[in-house]
Structure formats: C-alpha cells, structure tokens
KOLTIPA-174602 format. One record per residue (C-alpha): residue number from 1; y, z, x. Coordinates in steps of 0.25 Angstrom, whole numbers. Each point is the difference from the previous one (the first is absolute). Example, Ala and Ser with C-alpha at 12.3 -4.5 7.8 and 13.67 -1.06 7.14 Angstrom:
REM residues 2
<r nr="1" Y="-18" Z="31" X="49"/>
<r nr="2" Y="14" Z="-2" X="6"/>
END
This chain:
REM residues 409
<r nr="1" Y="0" Z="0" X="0"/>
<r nr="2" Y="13" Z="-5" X="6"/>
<r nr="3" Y="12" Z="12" X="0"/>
<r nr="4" Y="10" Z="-5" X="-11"/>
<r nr="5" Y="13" Z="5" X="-6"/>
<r nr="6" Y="3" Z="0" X="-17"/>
<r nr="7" Y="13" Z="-3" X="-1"/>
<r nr="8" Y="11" Z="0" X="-12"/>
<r nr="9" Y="-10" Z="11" X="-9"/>
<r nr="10" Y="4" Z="12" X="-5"/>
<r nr="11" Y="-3" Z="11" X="8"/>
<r nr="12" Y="-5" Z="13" X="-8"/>
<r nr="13" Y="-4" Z="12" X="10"/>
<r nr="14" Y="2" Z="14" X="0"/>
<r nr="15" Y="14" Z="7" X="-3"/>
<r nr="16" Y="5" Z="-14" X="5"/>
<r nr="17" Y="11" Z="-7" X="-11"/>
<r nr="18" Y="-10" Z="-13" X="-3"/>
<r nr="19" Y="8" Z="-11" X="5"/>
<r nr="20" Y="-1" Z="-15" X="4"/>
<r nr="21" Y="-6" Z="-2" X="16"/>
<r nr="22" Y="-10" Z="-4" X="7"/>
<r nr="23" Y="-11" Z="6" X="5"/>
<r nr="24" Y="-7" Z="0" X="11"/>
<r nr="25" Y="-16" Z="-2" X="5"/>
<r nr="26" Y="-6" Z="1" X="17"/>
<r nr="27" Y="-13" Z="5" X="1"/>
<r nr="28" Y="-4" Z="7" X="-11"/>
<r nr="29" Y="13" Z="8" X="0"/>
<r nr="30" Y="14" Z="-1" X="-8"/>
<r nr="31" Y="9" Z="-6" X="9"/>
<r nr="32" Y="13" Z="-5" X="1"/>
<r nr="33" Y="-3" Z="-12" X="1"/>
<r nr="34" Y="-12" Z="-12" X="1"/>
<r nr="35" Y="-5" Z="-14" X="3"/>
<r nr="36" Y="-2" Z="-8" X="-12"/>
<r nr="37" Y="10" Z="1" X="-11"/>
<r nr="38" Y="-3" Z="2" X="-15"/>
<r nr="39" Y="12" Z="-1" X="-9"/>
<r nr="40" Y="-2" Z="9" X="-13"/>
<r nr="41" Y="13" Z="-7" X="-6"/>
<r nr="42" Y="6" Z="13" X="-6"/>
<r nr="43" Y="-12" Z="-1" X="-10"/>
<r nr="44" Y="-9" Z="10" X="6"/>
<r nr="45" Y="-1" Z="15" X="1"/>
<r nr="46" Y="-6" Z="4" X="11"/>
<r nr="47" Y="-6" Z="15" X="1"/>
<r nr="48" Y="-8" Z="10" X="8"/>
<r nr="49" Y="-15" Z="-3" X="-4"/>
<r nr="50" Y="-5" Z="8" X="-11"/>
<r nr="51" Y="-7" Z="13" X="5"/>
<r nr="52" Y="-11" Z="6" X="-11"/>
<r nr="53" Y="-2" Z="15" X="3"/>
<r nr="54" Y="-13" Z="2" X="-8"/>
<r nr="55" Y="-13" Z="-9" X="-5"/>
<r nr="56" Y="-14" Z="-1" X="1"/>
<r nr="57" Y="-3" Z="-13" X="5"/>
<r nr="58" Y="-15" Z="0" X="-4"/>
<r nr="59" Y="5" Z="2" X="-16"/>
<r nr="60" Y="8" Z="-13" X="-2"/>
<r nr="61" Y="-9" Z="-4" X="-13"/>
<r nr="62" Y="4" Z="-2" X="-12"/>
<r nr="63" Y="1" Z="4" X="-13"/>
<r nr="64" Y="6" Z="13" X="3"/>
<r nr="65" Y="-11" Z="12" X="-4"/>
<r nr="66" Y="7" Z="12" X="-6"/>
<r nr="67" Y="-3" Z="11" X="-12"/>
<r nr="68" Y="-3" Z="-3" X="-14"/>
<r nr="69" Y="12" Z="-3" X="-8"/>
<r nr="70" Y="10" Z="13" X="-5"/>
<r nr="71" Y="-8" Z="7" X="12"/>
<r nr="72" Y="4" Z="2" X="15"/>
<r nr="73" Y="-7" Z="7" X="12"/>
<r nr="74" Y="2" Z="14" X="5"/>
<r nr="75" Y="-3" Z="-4" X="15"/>
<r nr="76" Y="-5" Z="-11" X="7"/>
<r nr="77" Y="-16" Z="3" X="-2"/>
<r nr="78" Y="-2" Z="-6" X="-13"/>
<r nr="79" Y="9" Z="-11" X="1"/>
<r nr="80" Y="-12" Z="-2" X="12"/>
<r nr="81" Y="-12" Z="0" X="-8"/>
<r nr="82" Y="7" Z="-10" X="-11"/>
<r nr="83" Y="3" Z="-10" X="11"/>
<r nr="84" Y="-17" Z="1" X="5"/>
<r nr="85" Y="-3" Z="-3" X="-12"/>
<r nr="86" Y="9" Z="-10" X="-6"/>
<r nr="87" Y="-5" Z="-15" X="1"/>
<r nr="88" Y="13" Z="-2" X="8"/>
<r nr="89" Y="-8" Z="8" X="11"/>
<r nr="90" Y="-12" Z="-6" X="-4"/>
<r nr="91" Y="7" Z="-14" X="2"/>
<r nr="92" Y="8" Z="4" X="11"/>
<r nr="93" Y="-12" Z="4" X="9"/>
<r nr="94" Y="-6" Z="-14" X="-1"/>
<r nr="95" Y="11" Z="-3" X="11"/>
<r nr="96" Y="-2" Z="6" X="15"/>
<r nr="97" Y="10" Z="8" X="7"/>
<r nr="98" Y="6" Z="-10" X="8"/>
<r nr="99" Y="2" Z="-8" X="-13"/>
<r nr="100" Y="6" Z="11" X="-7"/>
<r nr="101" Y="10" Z="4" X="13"/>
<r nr="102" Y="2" Z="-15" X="3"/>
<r nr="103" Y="6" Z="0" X="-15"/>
<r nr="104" Y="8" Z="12" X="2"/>
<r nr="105" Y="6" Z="-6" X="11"/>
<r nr="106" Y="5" Z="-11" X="-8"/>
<r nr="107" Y="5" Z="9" X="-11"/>
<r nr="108" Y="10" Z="6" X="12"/>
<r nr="109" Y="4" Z="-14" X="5"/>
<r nr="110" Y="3" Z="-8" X="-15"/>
<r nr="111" Y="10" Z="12" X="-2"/>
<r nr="112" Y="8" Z="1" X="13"/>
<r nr="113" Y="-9" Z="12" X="5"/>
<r nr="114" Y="-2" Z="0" X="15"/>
<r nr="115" Y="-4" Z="15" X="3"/>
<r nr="116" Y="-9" Z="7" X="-8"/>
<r nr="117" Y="-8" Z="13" X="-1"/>
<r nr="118" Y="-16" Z="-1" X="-4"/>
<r nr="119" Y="-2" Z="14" X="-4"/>
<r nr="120" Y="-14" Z="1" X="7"/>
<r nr="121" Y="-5" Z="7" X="12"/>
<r nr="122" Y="2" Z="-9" X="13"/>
<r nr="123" Y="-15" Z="1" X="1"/>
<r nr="124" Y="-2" Z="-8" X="-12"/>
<r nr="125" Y="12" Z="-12" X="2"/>
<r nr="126" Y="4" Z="0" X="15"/>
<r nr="127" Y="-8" Z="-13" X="2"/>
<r nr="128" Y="1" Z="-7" X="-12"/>
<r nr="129" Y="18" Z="2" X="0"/>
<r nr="130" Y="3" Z="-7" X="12"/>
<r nr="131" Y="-8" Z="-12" X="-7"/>
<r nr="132" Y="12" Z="1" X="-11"/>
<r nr="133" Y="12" Z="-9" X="-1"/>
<r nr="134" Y="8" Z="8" X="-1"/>
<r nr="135" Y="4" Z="15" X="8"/>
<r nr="136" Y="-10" Z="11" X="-5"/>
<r nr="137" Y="1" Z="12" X="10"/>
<r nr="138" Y="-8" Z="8" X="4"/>
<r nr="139" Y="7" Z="10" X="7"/>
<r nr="140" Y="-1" Z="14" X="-11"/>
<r nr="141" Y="-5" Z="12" X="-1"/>
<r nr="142" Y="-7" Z="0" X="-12"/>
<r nr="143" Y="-6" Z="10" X="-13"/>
<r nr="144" Y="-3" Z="-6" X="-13"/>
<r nr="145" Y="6" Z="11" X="-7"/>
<r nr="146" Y="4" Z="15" X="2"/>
<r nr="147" Y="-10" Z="7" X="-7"/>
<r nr="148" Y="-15" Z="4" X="1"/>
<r nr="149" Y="-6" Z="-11" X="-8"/>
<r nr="150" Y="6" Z="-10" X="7"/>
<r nr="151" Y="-8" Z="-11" X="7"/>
<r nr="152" Y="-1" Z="6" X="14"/>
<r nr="153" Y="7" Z="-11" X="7"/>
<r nr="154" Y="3" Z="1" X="15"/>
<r nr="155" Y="-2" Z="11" X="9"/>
<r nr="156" Y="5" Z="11" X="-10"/>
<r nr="157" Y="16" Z="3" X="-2"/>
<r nr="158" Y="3" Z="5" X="11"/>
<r nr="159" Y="-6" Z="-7" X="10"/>
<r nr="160" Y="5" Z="-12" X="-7"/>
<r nr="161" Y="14" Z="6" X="0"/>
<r nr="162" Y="-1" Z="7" X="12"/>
<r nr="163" Y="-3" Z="-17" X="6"/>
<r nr="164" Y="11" Z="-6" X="-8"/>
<r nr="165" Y="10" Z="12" X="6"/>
<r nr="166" Y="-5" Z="-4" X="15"/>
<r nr="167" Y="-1" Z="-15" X="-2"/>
<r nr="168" Y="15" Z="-1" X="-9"/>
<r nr="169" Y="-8" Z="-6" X="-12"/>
<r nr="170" Y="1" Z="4" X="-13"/>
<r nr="171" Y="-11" Z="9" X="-6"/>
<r nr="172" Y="-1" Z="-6" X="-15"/>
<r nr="173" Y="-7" Z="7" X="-12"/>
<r nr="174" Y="-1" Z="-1" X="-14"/>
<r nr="175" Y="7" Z="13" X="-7"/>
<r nr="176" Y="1" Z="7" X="-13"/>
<r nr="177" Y="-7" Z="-13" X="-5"/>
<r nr="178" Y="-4" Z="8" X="-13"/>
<r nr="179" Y="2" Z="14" X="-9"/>
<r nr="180" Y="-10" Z="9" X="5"/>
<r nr="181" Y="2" Z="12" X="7"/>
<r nr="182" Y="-3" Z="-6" X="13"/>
<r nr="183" Y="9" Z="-12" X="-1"/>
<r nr="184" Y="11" Z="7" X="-6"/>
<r nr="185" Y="0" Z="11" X="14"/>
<r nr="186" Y="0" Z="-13" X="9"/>
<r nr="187" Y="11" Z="3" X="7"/>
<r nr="188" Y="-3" Z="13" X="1"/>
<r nr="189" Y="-14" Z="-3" X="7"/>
<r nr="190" Y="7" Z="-7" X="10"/>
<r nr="191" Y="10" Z="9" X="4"/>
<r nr="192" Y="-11" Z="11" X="-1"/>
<r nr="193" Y="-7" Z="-9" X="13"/>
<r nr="194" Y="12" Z="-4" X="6"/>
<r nr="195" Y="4" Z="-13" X="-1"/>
<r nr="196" Y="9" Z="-2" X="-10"/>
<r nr="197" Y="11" Z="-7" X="10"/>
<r nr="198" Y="8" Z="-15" X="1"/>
<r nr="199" Y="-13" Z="-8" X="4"/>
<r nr="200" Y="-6" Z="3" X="-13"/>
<r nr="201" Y="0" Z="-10" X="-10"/>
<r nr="202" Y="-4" Z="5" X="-13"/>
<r nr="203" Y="-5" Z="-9" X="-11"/>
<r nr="204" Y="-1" Z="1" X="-16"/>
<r nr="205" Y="7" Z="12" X="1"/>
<r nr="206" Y="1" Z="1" X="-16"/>
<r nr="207" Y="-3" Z="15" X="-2"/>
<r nr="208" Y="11" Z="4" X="10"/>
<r nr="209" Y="8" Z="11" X="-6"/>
<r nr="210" Y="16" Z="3" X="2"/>
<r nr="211" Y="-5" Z="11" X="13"/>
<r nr="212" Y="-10" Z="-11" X="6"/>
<r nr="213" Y="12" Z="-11" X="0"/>
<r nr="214" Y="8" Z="11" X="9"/>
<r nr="215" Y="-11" Z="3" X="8"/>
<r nr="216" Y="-3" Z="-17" X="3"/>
<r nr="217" Y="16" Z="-2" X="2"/>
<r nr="218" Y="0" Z="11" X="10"/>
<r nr="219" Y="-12" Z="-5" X="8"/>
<r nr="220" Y="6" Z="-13" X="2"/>
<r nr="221" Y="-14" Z="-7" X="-8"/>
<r nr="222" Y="2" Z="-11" X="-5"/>
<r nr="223" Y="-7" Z="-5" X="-16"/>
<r nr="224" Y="-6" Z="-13" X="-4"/>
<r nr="225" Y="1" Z="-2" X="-16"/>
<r nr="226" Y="-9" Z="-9" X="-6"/>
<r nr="227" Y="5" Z="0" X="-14"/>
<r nr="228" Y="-7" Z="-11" X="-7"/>
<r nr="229" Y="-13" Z="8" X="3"/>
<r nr="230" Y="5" Z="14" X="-1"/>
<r nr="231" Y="4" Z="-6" X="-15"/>
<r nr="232" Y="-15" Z="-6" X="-2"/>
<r nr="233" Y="-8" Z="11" X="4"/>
<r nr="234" Y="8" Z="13" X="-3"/>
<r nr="235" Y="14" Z="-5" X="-10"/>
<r nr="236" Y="7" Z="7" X="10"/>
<r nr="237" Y="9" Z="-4" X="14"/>
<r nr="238" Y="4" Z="9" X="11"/>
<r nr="239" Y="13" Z="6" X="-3"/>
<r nr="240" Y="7" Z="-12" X="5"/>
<r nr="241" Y="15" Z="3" X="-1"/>
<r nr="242" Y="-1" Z="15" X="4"/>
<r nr="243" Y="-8" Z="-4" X="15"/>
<r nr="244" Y="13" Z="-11" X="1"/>
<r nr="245" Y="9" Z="12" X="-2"/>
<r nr="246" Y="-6" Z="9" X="10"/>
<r nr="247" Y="0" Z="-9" X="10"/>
<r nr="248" Y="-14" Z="-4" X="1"/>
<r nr="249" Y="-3" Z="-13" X="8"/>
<r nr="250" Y="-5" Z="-8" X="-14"/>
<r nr="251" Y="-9" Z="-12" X="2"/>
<r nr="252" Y="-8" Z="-9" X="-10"/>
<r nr="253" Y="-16" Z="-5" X="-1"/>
<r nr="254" Y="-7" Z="-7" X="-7"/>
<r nr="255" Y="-14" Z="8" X="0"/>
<r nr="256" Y="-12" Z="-11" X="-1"/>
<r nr="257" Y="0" Z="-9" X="-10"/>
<r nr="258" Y="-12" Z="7" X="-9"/>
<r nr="259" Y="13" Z="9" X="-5"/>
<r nr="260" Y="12" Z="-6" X="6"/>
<r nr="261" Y="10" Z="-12" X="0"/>
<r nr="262" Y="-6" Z="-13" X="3"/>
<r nr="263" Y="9" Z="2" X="13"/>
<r nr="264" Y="12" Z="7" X="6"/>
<r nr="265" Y="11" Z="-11" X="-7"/>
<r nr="266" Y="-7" Z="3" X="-14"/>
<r nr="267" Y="1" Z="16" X="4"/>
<r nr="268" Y="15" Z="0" X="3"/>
<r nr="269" Y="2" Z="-8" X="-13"/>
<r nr="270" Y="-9" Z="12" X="-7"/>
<r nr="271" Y="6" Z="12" X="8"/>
<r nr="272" Y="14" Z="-5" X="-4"/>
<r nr="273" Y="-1" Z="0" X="-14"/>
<r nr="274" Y="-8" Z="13" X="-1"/>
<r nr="275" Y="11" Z="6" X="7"/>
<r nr="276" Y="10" Z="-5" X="-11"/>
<r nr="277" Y="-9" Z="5" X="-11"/>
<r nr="278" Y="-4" Z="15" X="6"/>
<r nr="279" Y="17" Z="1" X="4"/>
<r nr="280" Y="9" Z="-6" X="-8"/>
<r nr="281" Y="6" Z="-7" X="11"/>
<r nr="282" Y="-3" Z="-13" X="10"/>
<r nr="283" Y="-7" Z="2" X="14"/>
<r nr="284" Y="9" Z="-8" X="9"/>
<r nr="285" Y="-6" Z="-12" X="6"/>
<r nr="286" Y="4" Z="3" X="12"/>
<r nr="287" Y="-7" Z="14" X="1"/>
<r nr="288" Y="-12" Z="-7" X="-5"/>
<r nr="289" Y="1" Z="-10" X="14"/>
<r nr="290" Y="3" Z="12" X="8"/>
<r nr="291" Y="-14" Z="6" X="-6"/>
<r nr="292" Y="-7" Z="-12" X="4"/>
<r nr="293" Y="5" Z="-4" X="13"/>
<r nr="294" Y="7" Z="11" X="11"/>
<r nr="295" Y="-3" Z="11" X="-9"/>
<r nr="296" Y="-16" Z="-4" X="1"/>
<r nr="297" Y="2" Z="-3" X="14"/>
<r nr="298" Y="4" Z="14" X="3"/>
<r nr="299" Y="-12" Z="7" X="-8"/>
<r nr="300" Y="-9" Z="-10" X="8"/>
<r nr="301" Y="7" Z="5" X="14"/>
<r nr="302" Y="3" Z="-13" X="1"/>
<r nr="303" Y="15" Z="-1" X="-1"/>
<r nr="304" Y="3" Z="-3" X="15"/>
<r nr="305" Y="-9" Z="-13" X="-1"/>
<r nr="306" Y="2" Z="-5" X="-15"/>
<r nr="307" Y="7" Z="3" X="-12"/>
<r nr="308" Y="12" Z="-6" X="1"/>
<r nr="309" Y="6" Z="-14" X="7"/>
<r nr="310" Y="7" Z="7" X="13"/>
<r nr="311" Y="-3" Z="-9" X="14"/>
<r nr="312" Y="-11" Z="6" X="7"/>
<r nr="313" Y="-8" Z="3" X="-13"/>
<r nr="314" Y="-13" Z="-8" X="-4"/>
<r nr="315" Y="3" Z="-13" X="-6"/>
<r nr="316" Y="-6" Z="4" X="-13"/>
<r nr="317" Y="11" Z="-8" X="-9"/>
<r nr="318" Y="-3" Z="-5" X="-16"/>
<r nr="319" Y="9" Z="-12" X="-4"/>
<r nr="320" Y="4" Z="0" X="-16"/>
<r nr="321" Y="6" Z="-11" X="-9"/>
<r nr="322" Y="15" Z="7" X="-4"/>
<r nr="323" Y="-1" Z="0" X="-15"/>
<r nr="324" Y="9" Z="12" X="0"/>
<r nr="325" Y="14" Z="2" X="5"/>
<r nr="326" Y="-5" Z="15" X="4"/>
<r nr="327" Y="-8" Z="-2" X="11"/>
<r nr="328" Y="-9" Z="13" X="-2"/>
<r nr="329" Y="-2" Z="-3" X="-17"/>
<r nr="330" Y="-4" Z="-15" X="7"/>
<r nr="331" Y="-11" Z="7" X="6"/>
<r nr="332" Y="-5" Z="10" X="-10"/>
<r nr="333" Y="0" Z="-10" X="-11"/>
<r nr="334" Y="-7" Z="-12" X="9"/>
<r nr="335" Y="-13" Z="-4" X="-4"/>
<r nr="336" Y="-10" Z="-7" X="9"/>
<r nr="337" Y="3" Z="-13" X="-2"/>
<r nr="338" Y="14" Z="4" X="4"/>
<r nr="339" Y="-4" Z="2" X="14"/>
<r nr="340" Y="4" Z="-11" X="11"/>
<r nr="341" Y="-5" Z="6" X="15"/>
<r nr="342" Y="-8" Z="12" X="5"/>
<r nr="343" Y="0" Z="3" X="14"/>
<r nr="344" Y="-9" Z="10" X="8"/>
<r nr="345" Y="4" Z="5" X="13"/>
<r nr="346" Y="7" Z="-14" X="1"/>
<r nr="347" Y="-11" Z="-8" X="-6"/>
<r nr="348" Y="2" Z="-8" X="-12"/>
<r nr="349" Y="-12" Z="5" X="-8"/>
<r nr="350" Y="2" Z="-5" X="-14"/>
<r nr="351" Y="13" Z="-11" X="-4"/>
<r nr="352" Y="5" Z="-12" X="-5"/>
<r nr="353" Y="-3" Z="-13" X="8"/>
<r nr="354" Y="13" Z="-2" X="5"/>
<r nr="355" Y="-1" Z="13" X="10"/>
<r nr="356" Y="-10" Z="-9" X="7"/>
<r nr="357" Y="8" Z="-2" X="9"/>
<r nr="358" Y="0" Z="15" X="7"/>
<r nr="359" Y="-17" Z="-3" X="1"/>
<r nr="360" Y="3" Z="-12" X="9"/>
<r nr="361" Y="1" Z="-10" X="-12"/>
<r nr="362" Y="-13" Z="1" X="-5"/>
<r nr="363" Y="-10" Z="9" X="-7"/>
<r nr="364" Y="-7" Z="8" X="11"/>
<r nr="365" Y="-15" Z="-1" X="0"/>
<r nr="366" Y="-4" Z="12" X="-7"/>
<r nr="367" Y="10" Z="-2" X="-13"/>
<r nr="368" Y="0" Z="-7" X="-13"/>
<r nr="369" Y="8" Z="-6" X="-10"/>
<r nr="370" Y="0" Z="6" X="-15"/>
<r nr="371" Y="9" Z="-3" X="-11"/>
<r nr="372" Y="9" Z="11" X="-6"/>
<r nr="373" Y="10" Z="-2" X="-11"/>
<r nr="374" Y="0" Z="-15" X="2"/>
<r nr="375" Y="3" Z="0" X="16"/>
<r nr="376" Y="-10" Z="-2" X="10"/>
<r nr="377" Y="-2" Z="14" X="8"/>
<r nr="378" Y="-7" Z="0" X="15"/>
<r nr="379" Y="-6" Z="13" X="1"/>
<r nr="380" Y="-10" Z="9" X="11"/>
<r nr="381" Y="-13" Z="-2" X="-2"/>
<r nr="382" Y="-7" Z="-7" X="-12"/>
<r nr="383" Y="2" Z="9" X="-12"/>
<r nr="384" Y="-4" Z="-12" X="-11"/>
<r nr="385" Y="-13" Z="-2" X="6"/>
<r nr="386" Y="0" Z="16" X="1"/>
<r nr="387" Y="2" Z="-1" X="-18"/>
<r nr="388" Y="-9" Z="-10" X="-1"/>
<r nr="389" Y="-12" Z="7" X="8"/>
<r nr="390" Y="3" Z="13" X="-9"/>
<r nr="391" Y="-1" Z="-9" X="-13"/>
<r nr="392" Y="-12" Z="-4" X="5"/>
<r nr="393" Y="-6" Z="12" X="2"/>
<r nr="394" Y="5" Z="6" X="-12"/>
<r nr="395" Y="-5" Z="-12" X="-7"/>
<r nr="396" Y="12" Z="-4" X="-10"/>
<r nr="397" Y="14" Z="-4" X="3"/>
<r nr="398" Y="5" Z="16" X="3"/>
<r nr="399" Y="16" Z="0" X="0"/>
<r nr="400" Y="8" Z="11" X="9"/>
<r nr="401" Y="13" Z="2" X="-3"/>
<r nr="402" Y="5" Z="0" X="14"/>
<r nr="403" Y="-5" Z="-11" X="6"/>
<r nr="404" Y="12" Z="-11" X="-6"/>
<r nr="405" Y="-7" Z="-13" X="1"/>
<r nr="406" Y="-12" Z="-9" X="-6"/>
<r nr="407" Y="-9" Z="-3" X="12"/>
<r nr="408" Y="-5" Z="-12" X="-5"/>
<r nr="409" Y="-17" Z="-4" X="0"/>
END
C-alpha cells in the first residue's frame, strides 16, 4: 500500500473544531502529509475509525434470542440456557468457529469499526483474531462477570487485573448485568479485592445504584452501555445520564448480535433514541462520537495509539458521504451504505473504487469486489464467497442483517 494523503475532507477528531483540511498517510501513521493525493471534494467526513468497546465475536447470528414476550431475565443464566436451546443456536452451530468470527469480523468493518473487543479468554480467540480484517485485540485482562456464578474465564480476577495493572491494558468485565444480590453488590466485590481502579472497564453495568456510580467515578473506570441489549433482555439500561454527570469515562457496545444491534452504527441510532425517551431530552451527537472514538480509545489503554486523528496516531481513518451539515449528527445517522473509505493502520480495507489508487491502482491479490448501495465496493478478504458457503451449509438463503450486499451465486 502506497502512503497517500485525503485532502479537501472534513476532518472530525477529538476536541478539534471539525473543519476543511487534508489529512495525511506515511507508514501506517497519521502524517502531515503523503505521496498519492486523493481529493475528497468537500464531500466527505473524515473521522477516527469506530472503536466497539464490548461483543462476543463468536455470537454474531441472528435472530436475536431473548425471554418470552412481557418477561425479562433476572441475570444473565437464563438468558444462557434460551440461547442453547433456540433453533438459532441449533442453526448457528452448523457453521464452524472460523465462519462465525470471519462473519463478526465483517460485521465491524461494514460499520466503520476498526477496534474491537471479543469478550473471551485469549486462550479461546488469540489465534483466530489476527486472522480478522479488522483490529480485535487482545491485549486485556479479562472475567466474565464479578460474581461467583460466572463462567470462570482467565486466571481469576485478580490475576487478571493484577496483569492488566503490570502490562497497561485494561481489565474488562461484565458488571451488575442483573438484580440479584450478587450483581447488584458488583462494585462492592471489586473494591472488597482491590481492583476497582482506572484500568477497569466495566460492562452492562445496569444495577448500579447512585453510591456504586460515585464509587466508579472515583476510581477513574470506565462503562460500556450496551443499550439495545440491556432493553431486550432485562427492560432496563444503565443509568446513562447520571454515569455522564459524575464524570465517568461513557463508552458504547453492541453486545453480539444474539441480543444486540446488527452492529455499532445501528446501536448508536438505538442508544440515542433511548436516551431521549428515559430523559426527556436529546443526547448530543457529538457525546455519542466521543463515546465511540477517544473515549473507547482510553478504556482500551489505547488513546496514545488511536482514537483520535492527531500525527503520529494509527491511520485507522473512516471516510463518510456529508448528508448532514453537522458533521458529528453525519455520522450518527450514517447507514452502511453511507460509507466511502475504511483504513487500518494506513491500509484501505473496505472502499469505493475510486481510493484505488492509494492500493497502487489496483485491487490487491487477496481483496474482492461487492456491491453496496449500488456502487461497486473492494474489500479485505472474500466475504461474498464467505455468505454464500454459510448459506450452503445452513441450507437456505439465510439473511444477516449486517452484511449489506447480495453476494451473488
């Protein structure tokens, strides 16, 4: 891939004014400038690749599996044993694990997603998420909850979080997913070991009570909400705008898709109007970028190398058609199709075919050509031929929402 520079866009990063420049591409690495030019013509916004703090890339099936209708779940366990024996999970396990990850992996890339979390033990994903298009990392500490039912991922919490606190990584768990006793002393369980502190990121979150918000504000953690699935499986969110007021580092997730969005630009579409409906009152578009971009960047440790558009940052850049004068309500209201470029660490991954040209003028080897909203895409990897071999295996034409194209016979 050839260094390039993106001129004439509309450059959206962190506490930055968006305005009209040019933008910059040398090895991988924002610069302040590059070889082969591409002009935007004013028509583009150009923004920090789309960071999702929490899913499970091995749950990207559809339909959604969730309690019977007028019922919710009390924790997470039941929802578990619905999901085994749903006929999506029967369906589901007719594909392997590299299909269903392979899929996930697209999932992030069709919505401008270029860092993801796989909630799993790296024991269970540190081969298969380099194999991904896009950024899946796996440098965490890790429980599955902060409980004693939990699934016993990792090494135990505080070796996990004693490893994350050495290394600089975050140490990730699901909290106060639930209205038991248990979940609803979450916090309390992790100050009671110790490691309630700023490399905690904590997600769900949904039992939280007025004290525990204090308590995670004051620690420096930082929350994913996951609404749409918080909404499906318990009718209740975390307290969304009292975490913002204390100061908490807010982030969003889309959970997998058996309870979630179809993917993070769905989500933040979700998120928004749930906000509007639990408060009265709108949650700014530009709060919701921050959520998605530097604020996720921080939670990951990963703000010094992503998260925002500053030279010397990853080149993880997502280009988007201006439909919207406001360049921040542009993005929270873009759809798929709305997306022109996506760029990992200075690699075009996924765009329209006139960014050719940054891939030396042609499609590299191991890249295909799709078509999405009526404009020929090239993309990483092969995900039609991915489509069609999990039709085949499921045996009729299965549709998934987030995958936005036909992939022919």
């Amino acid at each position: 891939m050839s260094d390039f520079v993106l001129r004439n866009g509309i450059i959206v990063s962190g506490a930055k004014k968006p305005h009209k420049s040019s933008l910059g591409v040398q090895g991988g690495y924002i610069a302040g400038s590059g070889a082969t030019p591409v002009d935007l013509k004013g028509a583009s916004c150009v923004y920090p690749g789309l960071i999702n703090t929490h899913d499970h890339l091995q749950g990207n099936y559809r339909p959604a599996v969730g309690p019977k209708p007028g019922q919710f779940y009390l924790t997470w366990l039941p929802w578990d044993n619905d999901l085994k024996a749903s006929d999506t999970f029967k369906e589901r396990s007719q594909l392997t694990r590299d299909d269903l990850y392979a899929l996930s992996g697209y999932k992030c890339l069709f919505a401008g997603v270029t860092t993801v979390n796989d909630h799993f033990p790296q024991k269970f994903n540190s081969e298969i998420l380099p194999t991904l298009p896009i950024r899946a990392i796996l440098e965490y500490g890790l429980a599955h909850e902060a409980s004693s039912y939990d699934l016993k991922w990792g090494d135990g919490l505080k070796i996990e979080h004693e490893r994350a606190k050495k290394n600089k990584w975050p140490f990730i768990t699901h909290l106060a997913e639930g209205f038991d006793e248990e979940a609803m002393n979450g916090v309390d369980y992790l100050e009671s070991l110790n490691i309630l502190d700023r490399h905690c990121l904590l997600i769900h979150c949904i039992a939280l009570s007025d004290n525990d918000i204090k308590k995670i504000a004051a620690a420096g953690a930082s929350v994913s909400w996951c609404g749409f699935s918080n909404m499906f499986m318990f009718n209740v969110t975390c307290k969304v705008r009292k975490l913002m007021e204390a100061g908490v580092n807010m982030t969003i997730g889309t959970d997998s898709s058996a309870t979630g969005t179809a993917n993070l630009l769905a989500e933040i579409k979700y998120d928004r109007e749930l906000y509007r409906s639990l408060y009265g009152e709108d949650l700014p578009a530009k709060a919701i970028f921050n959520m998605i971009t530097d604020n996720a960047a921080k939670a990951f440790w990963m703000d010094q190398k992503t998260g925002t558009l500053e030279e010397g940052k990853l080149a993880d850049i997502l280009v988007v058609r201006q439909k919207n004068d406001d360049p921040y309500e542009n993005l929270v209201n873009a759809a798929m199709e709305d997306i022109e470029l996506l760029v990992l660490e200075g690699t075009p991954i996924y765009g329209e075919l006139r960014f050719l040209d940054v891939c030396g003028g042609e499609l590299p080897a191991d890249y295909t050509q799709i078509t999405v909203g009526n404009r020929p895409m090239f993309v990483k990897g092969d995900p039609a031929g991915l489509y069609r071999e999990c039709r085949k295996k499921i045996g009729f034409r299965k549709e998934l929402d987030y995958l936005p194209f036909e992939p022919g016979e």
